[in-house]
C-alpha positions in Angstrom: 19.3 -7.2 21.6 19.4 -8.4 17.7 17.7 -6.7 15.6 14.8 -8.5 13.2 15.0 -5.3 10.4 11.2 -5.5 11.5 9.6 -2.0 13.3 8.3 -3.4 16.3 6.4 -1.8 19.3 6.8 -2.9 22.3 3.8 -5.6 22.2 5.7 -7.3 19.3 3.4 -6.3 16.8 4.3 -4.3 13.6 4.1 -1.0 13.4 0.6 0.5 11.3 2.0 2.8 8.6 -0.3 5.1 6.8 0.3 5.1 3.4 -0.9 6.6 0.2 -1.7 4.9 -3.3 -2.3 7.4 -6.2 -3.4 6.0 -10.1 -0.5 7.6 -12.0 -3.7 7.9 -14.9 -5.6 9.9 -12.7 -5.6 13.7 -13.5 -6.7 15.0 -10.4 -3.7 13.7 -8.7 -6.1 11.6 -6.0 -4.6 9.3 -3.0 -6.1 6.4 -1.9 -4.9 5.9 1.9 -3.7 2.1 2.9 -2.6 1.1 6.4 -0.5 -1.7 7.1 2.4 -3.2 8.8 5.8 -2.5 8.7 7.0 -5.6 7.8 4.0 -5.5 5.2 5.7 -6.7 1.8 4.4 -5.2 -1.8 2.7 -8.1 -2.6 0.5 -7.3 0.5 -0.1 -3.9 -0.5 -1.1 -5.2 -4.8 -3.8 -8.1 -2.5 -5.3 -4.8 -0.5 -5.6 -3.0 -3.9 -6.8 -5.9 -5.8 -10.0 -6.6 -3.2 -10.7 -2.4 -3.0 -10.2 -1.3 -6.7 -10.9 -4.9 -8.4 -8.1 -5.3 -10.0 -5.7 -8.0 -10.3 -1.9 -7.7 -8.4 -0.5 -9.3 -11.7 -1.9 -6.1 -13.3 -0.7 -3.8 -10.8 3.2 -2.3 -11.2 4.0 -0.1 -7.8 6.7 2.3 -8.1 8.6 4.2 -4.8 11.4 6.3 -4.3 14.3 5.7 -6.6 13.2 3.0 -8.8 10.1 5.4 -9.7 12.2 7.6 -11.7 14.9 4.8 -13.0 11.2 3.3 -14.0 11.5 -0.2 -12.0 8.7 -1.2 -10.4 8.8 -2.7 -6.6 9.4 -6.5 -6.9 6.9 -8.7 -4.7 9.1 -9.8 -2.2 10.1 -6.9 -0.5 9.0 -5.5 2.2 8.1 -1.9 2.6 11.0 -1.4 4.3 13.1 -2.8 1.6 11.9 -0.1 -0.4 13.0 2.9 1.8 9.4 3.3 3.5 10.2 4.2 7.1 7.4 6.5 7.8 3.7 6.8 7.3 2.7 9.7 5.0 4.3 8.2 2.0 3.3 8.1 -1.7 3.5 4.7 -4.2 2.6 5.1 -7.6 0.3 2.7 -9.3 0.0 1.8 -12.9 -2.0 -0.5 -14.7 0.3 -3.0 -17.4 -1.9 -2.9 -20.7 -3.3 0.6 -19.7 -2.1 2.8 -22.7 -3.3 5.8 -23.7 -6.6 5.0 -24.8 -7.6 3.0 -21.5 -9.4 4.8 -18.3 -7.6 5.0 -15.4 -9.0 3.0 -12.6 -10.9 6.1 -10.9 -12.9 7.2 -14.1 -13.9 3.3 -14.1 -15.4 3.2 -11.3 -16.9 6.7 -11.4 -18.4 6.5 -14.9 -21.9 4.9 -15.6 -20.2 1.7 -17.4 -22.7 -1.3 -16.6 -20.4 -3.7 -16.7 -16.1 -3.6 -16.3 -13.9 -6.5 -17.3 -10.5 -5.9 -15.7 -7.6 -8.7 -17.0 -3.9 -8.5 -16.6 -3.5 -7.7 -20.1 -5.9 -4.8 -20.6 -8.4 -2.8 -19.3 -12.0 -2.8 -21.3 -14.9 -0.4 -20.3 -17.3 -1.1 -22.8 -20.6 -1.8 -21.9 -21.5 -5.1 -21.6 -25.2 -6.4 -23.1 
């Protein structure tokens, strides 16, 4: 039987990986846990992140495995497969593009008493809004 490259169980549907997401700003070291396919690509992962944490996948640079420390991030098109996730328990790093120094991480955003928090692809700004 050819193989597809895809995990599949024996109903033909993907198999659910457990997966983690932690804010590389985030001191306490906190993971966010994802579940999704196998066959589930990055892009998928950046949409699930973008509808929990508000913020947009242009924004959002993943990093796994090897290209972590070389410091490439995960292109779109690949599946989590394609980036050497085979198993649920698994850690991607997340960082924000335009988040320096001086911006909040995403979980002190959402945990501080900011009225109002405009998220763009270019910068983060959590200054209260009138």
């Amino acid at each position: 039987m050819a193989s597809t490259g895809r995990a599949r169980d024996l109903n033909g549907r993907g198999a659910d990986l457990k997966l983690f997401v932690r804010d590389v700003r985030d001191r306490q070291g906190r993971k966010r846990p994802i579940t999704l396919k196998s066959w589930s690509t990055i892009q998928d992962i950046k949409n699930l992140l973008q509808q929990s944490l508000h913020v947009p996948s242009s924004a959002q640079l993943l990093y796994f495995g090897p290209l972590m420390t070389s410091g490439v991030e995960l292109p779109n098109h690949w599946t989590v497969q394609d980036a050497g996730i085979h198993r649920s328990g698994e850690t991607i790093l997340l960082d924000i593009k335009g988040a320096g120094d001086r911006s909040a991480s995403i979980t002190s955003l959402q945990s501080s008493a900011v009225s109002d928090v405009c998220v763009s692809s270019s910068m983060i700004d959590s200054t209260e809004k009138p």
